[in-house]
LUMVOVEX-871811 format. One record per residue (C-alpha): x, y negated, z negated; residue in three letters. Coordinates in steps of 0.1 Angstrom, whole numbers, plus 5000, padded with zeros to 4 digits. Layout:
! residues N
XYZALA;...
! end
This chain:
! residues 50
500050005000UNK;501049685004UNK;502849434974UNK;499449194975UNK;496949544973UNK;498849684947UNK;499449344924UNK;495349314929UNK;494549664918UNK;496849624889UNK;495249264877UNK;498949094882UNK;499848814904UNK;501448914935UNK;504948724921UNK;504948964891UNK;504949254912UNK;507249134933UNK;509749024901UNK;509549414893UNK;510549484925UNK;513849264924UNK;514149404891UNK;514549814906UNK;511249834883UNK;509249924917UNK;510750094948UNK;509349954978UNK;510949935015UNK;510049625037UNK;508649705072UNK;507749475104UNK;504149445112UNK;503849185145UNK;506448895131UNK;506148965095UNK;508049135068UNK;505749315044UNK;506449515015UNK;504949895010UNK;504950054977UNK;503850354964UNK;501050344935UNK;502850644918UNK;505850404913UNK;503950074903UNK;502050334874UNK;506050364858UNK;506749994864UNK;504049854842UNK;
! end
């Protein structure tokens, strides 16, 4: 899923999420889609980064 679904279905703001990702807290990987960068992550990785 992507860093903005998964900070919503957590009840965090996207730049929290994306703190535990620079942090190593989440494991994501960034992808292109068109001209943007997005970031996927897995929900079985943001359940052990809370």
């Amino acid at each position: 899923m992507t860093l903005q679904e998964l900070s919503e279905r957590l009840g965090v703001h996207r730049q929290t999420a994306y703190g535990w990702l620079r942090r190593g807290k989440l494991k994501g990987r960034l992808v292109d889609v068109g001209t943007q960068r997005i970031w996927l992550v897995s929900l079985s990785q943001a359940s052990t980064g809370t």
